[in-house]
C-alpha positions as CSV (number, residue, x, y, z in Angstrom):
1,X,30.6,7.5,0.9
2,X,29.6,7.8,-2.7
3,X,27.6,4.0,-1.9
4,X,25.9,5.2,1.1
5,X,24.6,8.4,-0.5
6,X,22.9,6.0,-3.6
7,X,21.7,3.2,-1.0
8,X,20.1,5.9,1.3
9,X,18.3,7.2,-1.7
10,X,17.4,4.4,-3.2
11,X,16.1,3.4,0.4
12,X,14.1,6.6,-0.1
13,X,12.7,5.8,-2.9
14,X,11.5,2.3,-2.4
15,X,10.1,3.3,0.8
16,X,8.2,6.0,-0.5
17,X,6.5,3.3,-2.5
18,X,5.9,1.2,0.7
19,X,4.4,3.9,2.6
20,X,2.1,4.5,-0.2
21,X,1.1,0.6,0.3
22,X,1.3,1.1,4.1
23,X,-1.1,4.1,3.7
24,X,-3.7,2.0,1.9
25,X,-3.6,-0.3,4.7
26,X,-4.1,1.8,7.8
27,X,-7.0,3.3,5.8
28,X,-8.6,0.0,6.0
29,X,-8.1,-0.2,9.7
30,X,-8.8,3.1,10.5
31,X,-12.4,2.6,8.0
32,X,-13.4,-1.1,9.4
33,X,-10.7,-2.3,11.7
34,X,-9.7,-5.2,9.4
35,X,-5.8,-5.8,8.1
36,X,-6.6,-6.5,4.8
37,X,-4.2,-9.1,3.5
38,X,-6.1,-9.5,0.1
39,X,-4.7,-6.1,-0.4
40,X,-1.5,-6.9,-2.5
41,X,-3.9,-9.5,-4.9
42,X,-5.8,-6.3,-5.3
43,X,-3.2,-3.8,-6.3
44,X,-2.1,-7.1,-8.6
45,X,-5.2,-7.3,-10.6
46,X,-5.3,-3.8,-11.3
47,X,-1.9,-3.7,-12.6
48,X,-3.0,-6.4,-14.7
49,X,-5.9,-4.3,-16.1
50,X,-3.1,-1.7,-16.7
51,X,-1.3,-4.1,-18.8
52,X,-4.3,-4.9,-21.0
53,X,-5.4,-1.4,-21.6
54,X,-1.8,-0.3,-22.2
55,X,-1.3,-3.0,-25.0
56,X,-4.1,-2.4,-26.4
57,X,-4.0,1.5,-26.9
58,X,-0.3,1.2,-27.0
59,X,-0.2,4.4,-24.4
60,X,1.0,3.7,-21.0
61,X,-0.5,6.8,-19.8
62,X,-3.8,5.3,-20.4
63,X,-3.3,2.5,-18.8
64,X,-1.8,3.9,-15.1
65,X,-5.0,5.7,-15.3
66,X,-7.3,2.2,-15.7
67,X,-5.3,0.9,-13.0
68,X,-6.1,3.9,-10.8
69,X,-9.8,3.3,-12.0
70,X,-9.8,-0.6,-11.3
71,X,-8.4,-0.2,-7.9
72,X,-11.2,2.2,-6.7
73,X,-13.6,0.2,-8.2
74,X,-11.9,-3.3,-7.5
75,X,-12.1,-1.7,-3.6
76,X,-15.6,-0.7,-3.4
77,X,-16.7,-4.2,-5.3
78,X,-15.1,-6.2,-3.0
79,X,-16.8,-4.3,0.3
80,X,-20.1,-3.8,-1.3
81,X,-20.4,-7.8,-2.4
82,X,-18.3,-9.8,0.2
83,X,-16.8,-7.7,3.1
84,X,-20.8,-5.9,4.1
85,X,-21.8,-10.0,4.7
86,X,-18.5,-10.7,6.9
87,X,-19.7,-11.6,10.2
88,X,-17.2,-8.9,12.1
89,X,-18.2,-9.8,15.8
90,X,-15.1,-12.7,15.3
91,X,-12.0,-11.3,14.4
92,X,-10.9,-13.9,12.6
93,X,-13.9,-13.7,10.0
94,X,-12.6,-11.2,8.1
95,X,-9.0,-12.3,8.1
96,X,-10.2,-15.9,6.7
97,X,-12.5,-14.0,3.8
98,X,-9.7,-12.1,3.4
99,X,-7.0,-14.5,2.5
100,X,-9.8,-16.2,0.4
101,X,-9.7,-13.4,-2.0
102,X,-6.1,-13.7,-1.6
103,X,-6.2,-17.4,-3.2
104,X,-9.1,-16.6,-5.6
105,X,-8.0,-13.4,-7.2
106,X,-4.0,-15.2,-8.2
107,X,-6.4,-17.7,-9.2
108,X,-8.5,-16.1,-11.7
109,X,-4.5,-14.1,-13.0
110,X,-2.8,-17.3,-13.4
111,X,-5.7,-18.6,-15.8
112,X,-6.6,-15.3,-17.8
113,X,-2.8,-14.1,-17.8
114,X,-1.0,-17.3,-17.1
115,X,2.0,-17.7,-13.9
116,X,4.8,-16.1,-16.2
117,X,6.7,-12.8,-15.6
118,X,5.2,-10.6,-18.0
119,X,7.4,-7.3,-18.5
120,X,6.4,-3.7,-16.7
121,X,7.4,-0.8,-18.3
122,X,8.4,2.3,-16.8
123,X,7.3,5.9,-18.2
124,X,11.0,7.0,-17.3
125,X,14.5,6.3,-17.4
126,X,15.7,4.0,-14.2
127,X,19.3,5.1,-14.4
128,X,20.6,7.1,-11.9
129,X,21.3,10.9,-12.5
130,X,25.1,11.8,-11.5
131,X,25.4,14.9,-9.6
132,X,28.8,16.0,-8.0
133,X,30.0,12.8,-8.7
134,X,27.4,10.9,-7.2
135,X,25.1,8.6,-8.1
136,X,21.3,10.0,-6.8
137,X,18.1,9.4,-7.8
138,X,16.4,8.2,-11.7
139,X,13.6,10.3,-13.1
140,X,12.3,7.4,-12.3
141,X,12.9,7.8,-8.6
142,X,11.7,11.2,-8.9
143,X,8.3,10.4,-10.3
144,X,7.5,7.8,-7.1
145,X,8.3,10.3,-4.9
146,X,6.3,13.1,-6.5
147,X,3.2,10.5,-7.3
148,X,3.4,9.3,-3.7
149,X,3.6,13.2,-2.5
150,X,0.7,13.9,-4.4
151,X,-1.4,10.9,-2.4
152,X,-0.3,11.9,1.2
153,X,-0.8,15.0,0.5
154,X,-4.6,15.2,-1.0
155,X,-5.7,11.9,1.6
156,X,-3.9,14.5,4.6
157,X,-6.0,17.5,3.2
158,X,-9.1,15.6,2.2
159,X,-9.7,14.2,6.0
160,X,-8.8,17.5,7.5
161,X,-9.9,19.6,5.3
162,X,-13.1,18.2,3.8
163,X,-16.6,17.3,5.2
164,X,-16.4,13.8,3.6
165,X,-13.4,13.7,5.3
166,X,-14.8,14.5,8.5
167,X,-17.8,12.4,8.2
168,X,-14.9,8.9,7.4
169,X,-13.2,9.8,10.3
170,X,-16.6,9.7,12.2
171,X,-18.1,6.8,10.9
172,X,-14.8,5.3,11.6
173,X,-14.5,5.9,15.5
174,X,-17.9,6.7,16.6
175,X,-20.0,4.5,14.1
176,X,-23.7,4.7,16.1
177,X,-23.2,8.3,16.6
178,X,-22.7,9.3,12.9
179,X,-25.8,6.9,12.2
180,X,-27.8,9.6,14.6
181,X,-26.3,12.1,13.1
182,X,-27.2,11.4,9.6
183,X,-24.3,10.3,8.3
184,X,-24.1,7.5,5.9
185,X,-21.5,5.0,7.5
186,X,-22.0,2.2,4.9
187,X,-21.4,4.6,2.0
188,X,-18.2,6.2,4.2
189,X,-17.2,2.5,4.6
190,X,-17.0,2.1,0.7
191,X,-15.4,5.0,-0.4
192,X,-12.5,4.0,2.6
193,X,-12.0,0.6,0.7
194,X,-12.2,2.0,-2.7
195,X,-9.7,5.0,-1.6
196,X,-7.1,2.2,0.3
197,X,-7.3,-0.1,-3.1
198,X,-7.0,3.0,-5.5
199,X,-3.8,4.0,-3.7
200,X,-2.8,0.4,-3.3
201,X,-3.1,0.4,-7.3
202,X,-0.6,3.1,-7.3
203,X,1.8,1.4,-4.9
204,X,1.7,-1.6,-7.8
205,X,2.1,0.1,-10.5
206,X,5.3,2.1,-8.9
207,X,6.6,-0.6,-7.7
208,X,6.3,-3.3,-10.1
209,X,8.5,-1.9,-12.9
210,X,11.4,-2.1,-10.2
211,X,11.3,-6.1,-9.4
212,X,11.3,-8.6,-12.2
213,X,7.7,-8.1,-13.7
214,X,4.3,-8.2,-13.4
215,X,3.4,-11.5,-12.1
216,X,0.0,-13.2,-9.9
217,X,2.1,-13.5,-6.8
218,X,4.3,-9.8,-7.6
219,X,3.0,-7.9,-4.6
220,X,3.0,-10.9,-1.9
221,X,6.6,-9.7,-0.3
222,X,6.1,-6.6,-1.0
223,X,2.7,-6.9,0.9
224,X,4.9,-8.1,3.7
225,X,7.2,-4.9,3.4
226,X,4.5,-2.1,3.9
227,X,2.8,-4.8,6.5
228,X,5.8,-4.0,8.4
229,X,6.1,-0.2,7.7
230,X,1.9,0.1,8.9
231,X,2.9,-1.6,11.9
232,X,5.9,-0.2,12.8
233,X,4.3,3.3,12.4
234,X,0.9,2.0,14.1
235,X,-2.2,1.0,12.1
236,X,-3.8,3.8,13.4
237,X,-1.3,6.8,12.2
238,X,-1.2,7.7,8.7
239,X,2.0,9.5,9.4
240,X,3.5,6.6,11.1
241,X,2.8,4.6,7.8
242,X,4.8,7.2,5.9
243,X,7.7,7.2,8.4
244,X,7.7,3.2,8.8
245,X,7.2,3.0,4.6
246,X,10.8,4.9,4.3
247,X,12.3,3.3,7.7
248,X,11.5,-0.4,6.0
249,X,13.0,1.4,2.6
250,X,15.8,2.6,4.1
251,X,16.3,-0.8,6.1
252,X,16.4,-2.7,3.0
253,X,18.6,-1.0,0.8
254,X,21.5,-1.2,3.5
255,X,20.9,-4.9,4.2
256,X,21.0,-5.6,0.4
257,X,23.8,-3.2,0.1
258,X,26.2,-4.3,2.5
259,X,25.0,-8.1,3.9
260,X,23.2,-9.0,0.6
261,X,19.6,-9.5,-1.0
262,X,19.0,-13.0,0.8
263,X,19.0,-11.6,4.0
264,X,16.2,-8.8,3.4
265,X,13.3,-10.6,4.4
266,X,14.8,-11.7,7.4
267,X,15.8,-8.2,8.3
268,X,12.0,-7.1,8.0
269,X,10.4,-10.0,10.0
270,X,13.5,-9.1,12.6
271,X,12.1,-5.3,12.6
272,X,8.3,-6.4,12.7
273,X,9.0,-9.0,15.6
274,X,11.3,-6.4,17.3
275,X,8.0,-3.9,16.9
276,X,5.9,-5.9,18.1
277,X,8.1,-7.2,21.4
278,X,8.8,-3.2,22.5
279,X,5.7,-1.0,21.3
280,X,2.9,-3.6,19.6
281,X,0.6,-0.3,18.8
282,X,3.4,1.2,16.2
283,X,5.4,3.8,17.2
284,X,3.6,6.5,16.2
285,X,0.1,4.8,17.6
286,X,-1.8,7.6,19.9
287,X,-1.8,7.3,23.4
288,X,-4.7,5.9,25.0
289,X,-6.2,5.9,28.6
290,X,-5.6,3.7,30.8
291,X,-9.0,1.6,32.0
292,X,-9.0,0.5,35.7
């Protein structure tokens, strides 16, 4: 029992981490209908910036903050220079430019920072606190969760709550409208990148201090991971990305638990082909009309 309690929390806490990542992708769809796969390169190099500023102020404080910073700006760089020149009437354009960043981003991190495991620390302890006997959650565990809670909550209140907010949703689904309305969709566009690679930043540097370091090619499974949670929760529901990040969590732990680590990534392509076989639209996708 005692095992099941600590995987299912553990589960919890990895797949808050994945939603967080699955989040950053749905906002991408939902902004410019484009799966960004050069997303986990991104959230990469701005743990790499962390690294630098953190050695060199010796605060790591400082340094989750320049990753934050980097992501933002790392998102609204890459849409401002190379996605706004994407021809999107082919939906493969994107997808091609994409997975070009992909290559050139590891790239430029294995010649500045070298293809070695470099070591990511964590602000707070990663043993488990005991309670009743059981083994639950680190303070480490604790701070994903509540930095994770923090995003879905303030990206849920700013697009309900805010005009910005309004005005991304409606340059999202009704582009030519907004235009008439006087919206600026370009400038919408941007701040969805730079939001989606600002929270993918987060998902990095939570998750990176958990797996064996900071490396070019650290967030390629884990890219596949919160892939799997967006789509099983539907590109187009932020909530379904939080659900699906903590089902793919939870889905993970057990598998490692009790069948072993080598069989995790076949356990998430099993879930993503299973997915895509009963409900390709995610679960939690919204219904749509049908067109006779």
């Amino acid at each position: 029992m005692d095992r099941f309690v600590f995987l299912t929390l553990d589960g919890l806490s990895r797949g808050a981490v994945y939603a967080a990542f699955a989040l950053a992708l749905v906002l991408i769809w939902r902004a410019a209908r484009i799966v960004n796969f050069a997303q986990g390169a991104m959230a990469v190099a701005a743990a790499y910036v962390a690294h630098s500023v953190a050695a060199a102020t010796g605060s790591y404080w400082l340094g989750f903050l320049a990753a934050l910073a980097a992501g933002l700006l790392l998102g609204t760089v890459v849409d401002v220079a190379v996605m706004r020149f994407v021809d999107h009437r082919s939906p493969l354009s994107p997808v091609i430019v994409a997975l070009g960043l992909v290559l050139l981003i590891q790239a430029v991190l294995g010649m500045v920072y070298g293809n070695e495991f470099r070591p990511a620390e964590a602000p707070f302890s990663r043993s488990a606190l005991t309670v009743g006997g059981f083994a639950v959650l680190s303070p480490y565990d604790l701070f994903a969760f509540a930095a994770v809670g923090v995003v879905v909550v303030g990206l849920a209140w700013t697009f309900t709550r805010t005009a910005v907010g309004l005005r991304m949703r409606a340059a999202a689904f009704a582009p030519e409208v907004s235009r008439l309305l006087g919206v600026n969709v370009g400038g919408m566009l941007t701040l969805g990148w730079a939001l989606a690679s600002g929270v993918g930043a987060l998902a990095a540097m939570l998750i990176i201090p958990t797996e064996l370091g900071l490396h070019p090619h650290a967030m390629d499974l884990v890219f596949v991971s919160a892939f799997t949670a967006a789509v099983v929760g539907g590109l187009d529901s932020p909530p379904g990305a939080v659900v699906g990040g903590l089902a793919v969590g939870l889905l993970l732990s057990y598998v490692s638990g009790y069948a072993g680590s080598d069989l995790t990534p076949l356990a998430v392509l099993a879930l993503l082909l299973a997915v895509l076989l009963i409900r390709p639209a995610g679960l939690f996708a919204p219904v749509t009309a049908r067109q006779v």
